[in-house]
BAPA-531848 format. One line per 4 residues: their letters; for each residue x, y, z of C-alpha. Coordinates in steps of 0.2 Angstrom, whole numbers, padded with zeros to 4 digits. Layout:
N
a) X:Y:Z; ...
% end
This chain:
281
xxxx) -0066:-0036:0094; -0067:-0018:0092; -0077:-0005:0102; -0094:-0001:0097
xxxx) -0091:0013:0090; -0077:0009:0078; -0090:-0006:0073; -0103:0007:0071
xxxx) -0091:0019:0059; -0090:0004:0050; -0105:-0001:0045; -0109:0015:0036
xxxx) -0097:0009:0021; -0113:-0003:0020; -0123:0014:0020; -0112:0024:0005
xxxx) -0111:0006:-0005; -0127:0012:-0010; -0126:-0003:-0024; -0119:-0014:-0017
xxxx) -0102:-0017:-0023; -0090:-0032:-0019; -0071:-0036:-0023; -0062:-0047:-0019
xxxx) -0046:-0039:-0021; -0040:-0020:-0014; -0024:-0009:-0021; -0018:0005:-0015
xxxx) -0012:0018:-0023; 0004:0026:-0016; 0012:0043:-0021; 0008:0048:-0039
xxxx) 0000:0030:-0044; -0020:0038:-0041; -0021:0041:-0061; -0024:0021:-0062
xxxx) -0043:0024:-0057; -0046:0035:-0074; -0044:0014:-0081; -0061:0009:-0071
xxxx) -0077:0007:-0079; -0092:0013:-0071; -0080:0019:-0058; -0088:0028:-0043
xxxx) -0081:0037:-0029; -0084:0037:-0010; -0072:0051:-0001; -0063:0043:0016
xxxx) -0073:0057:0024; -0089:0050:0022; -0084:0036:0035; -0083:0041:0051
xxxx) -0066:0042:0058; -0057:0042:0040; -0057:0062:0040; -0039:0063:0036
xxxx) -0029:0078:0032; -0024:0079:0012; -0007:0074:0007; -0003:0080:-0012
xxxx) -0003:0062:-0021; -0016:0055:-0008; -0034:0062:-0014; -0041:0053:0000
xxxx) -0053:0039:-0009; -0061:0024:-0011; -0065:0021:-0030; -0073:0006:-0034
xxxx) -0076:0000:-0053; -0073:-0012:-0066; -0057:-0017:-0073; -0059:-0029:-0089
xxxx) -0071:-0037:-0080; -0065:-0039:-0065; -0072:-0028:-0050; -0057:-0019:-0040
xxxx) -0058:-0006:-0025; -0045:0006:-0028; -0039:0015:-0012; -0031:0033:-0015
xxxx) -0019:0038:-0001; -0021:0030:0017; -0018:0037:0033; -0002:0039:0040
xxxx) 0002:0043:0056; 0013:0058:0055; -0006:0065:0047; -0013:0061:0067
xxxx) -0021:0045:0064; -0022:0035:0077; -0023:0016:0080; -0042:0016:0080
xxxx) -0040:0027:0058; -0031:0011:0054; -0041:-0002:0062; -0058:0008:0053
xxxx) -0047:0009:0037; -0045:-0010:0036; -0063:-0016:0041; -0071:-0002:0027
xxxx) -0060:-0014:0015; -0065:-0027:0019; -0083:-0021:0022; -0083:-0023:0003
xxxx) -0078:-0041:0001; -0060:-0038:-0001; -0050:-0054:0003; -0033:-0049:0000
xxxx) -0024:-0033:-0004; -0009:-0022:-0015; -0003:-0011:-0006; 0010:0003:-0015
xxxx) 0020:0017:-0009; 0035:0026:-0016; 0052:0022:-0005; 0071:0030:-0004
xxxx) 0083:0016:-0011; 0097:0009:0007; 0102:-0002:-0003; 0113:0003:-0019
xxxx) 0112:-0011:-0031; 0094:-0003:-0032; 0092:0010:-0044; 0079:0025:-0044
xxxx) 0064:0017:-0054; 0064:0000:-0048; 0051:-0010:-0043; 0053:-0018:-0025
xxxx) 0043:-0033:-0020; 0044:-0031:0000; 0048:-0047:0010; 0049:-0040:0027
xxxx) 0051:-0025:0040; 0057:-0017:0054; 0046:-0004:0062; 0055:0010:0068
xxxx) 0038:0019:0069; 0037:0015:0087; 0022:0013:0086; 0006:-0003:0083
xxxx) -0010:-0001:0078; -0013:-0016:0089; -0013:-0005:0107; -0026:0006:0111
xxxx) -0040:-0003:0098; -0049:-0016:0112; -0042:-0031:0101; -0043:-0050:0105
xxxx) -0028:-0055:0103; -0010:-0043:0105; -0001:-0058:0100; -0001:-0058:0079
xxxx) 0012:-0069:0074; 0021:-0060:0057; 0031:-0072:0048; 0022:-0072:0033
xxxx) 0015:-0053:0033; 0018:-0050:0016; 0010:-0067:0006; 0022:-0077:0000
xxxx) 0008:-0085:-0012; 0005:-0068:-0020; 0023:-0063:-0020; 0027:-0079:-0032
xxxx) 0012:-0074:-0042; 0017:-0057:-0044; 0036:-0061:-0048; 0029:-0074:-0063
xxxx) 0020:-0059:-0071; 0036:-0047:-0070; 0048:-0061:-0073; 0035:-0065:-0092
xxxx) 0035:-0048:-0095; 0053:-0043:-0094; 0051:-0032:-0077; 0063:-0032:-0066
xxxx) 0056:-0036:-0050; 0069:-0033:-0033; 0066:-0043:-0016; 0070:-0029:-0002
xxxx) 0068:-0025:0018; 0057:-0011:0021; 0061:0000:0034; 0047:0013:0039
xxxx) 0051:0027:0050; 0038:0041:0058; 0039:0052:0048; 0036:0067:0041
xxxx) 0053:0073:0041; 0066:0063:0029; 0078:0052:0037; 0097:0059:0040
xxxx) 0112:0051:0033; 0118:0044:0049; 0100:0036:0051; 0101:0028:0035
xxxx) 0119:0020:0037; 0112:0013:0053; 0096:0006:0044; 0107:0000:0031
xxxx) 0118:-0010:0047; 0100:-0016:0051; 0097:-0025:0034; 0086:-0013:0027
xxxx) 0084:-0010:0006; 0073:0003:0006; 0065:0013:0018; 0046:0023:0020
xxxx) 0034:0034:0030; 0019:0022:0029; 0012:0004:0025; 0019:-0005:0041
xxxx) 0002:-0001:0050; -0010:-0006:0037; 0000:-0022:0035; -0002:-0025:0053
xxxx) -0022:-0021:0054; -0023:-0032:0036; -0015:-0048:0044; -0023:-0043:0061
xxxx) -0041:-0047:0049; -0034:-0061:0039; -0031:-0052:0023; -0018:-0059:0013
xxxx) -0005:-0045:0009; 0007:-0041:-0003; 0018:-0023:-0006; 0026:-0017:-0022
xxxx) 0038:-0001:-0016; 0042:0011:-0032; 0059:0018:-0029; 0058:0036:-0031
xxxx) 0075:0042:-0025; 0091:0035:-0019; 0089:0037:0002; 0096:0053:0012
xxxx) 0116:0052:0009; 0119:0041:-0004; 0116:0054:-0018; 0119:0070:-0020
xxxx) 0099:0078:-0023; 0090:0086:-0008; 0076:0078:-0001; 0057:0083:-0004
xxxx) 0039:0078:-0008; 0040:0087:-0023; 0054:0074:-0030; 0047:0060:-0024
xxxx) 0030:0064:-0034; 0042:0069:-0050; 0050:0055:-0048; 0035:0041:-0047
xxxx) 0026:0051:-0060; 0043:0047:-0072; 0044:0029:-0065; 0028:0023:-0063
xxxx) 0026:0014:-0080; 0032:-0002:-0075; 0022:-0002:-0060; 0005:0001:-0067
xxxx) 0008:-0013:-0079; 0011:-0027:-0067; -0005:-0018:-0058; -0017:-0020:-0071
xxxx) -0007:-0038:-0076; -0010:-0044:-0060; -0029:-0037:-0058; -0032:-0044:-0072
xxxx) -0025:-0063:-0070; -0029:-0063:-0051; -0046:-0071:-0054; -0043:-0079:-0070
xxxx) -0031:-0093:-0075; -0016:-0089:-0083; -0014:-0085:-0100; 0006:-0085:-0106
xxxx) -0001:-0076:-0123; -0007:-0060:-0114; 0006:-0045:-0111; 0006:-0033:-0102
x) 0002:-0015:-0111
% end
């Protein structure tokens, strides 16, 4: 149970869905993947801002955004950014975050975000189908939020349904799909080489600045979850570039083909049966 006045934040997502609009599946839209909502029909957008407690700070790739719309048929809520809490969000942003979702009927949600590659045998431009993670966010959306229960068992945080379904729709369409750790950190600053050789000690294939929260709140709710990482750069020390936002965008912008494919695959087949004779375009 949340406080009142999360509950009340809440219910004015019922107030902006104006017509009433229900998904049953969420994505969201990590660095440089937002584009994907020019695909909607009769899209319409609701800013974060108009729900209380969602006024984030902008973050260039994360317009801040619900769009809902139809795609093929099929009616999808698109999220464009999500708070993070190096932006000052507190355990209350995500728990509000979460319940607007599923305010709209969402049952289970994609969630993407662009990662640094640990792991070697990972290239820049792969896909990453997260299994697991290891929060060195120190931090929980879980404390301070007046919850029923602390004690949310994690074993299978990330869906292993949806994760088989996903990696038959890469696997028919030729994408090669990686299985990785994620490792989130606080952020905002990059990770150091000495970090990352210790996550790498740890088990870690790829490491982040977000997503572990939302995972958290989403499985707190009983949403079903699943996490595609696009890999936009190789992690702090195991490449010679230096480290910015700036390449991280460039990067997802360059790699994000593959990505948005299995999305629109996988929007499309999620509520239909399988069809072996449609590919992915």
């Amino acid at each position: 149970m949340l406080m009142t006045d999360t509950i009340e934040n809440i219910d004015k997502i019922l107030d902006v869905n104006k017509n009433g609009f229900s998904a049953e599946i969420a994505i969201v839209l990590g660095s440089g993947l937002s584009g994907l909502v020019s695909e909607l029909d009769s899209a319409e957008t609701i800013p974060y801002s108009a729900i209380p407690g969602l006024d984030l700070k902008s973050v260039k790739g994360h317009e801040g955004n619900f769009v809902l719309g139809s795609f093929r048929g099929i009616n999808v809520l698109f999220l464009q950014g999500r708070p993070h809490w190096y932006q000052g969000a507190s355990a209350k942003t995500f728990h509000i975050f979460l319940k607007s979702i599923q305010a709209f009927g969402c049952k289970e949600i994609i969630m993407t975000n662009a990662v640094g590659a640990i792991d070697s045998n990972i290239p820049v431009g792969s896909i990453v189908s997260i299994t697991d993670h290891i929060n060195l966010q120190f931090k929980n959306p879980l404390i301070d939020s007046d919850v029923d229960d602390y004690f949310l068992g994690m074993e299978n945080a990330y869906d292993m349904d949806l994760r088989k379904k996903i990696r038959g729709l890469a696997e028919r369409n030729k994408i090669n799909l990686y299985d990785g750790v994620y490792l989130g950190t606080l952020g905002p600053c990059f990770e150091t080489p000495a970090e990352i050789r210790a996550f790498r000690q740890l088990g870690a294939q790829v490491v982040g600045m977000s997503t572990i929260p939302e995972v958290i709140t989403a499985r707190y709710y009983g949403m079903r979850v699943a996490v595609l990482s696009l890999v936009s750069n190789l992690a702090a020390g195991c490449g010679d570039e230096e480290l910015s936002h700036e390449l991280t965008l460039s990067r997802v912008n360059m790699a994000s083909g593959n990505m948005i494919s299995l999305l629109r695959h996988y929007i499309y087949l999620a509520l239909h049966t399988y069809n072996s004779e449609i590919e992915i375009q």
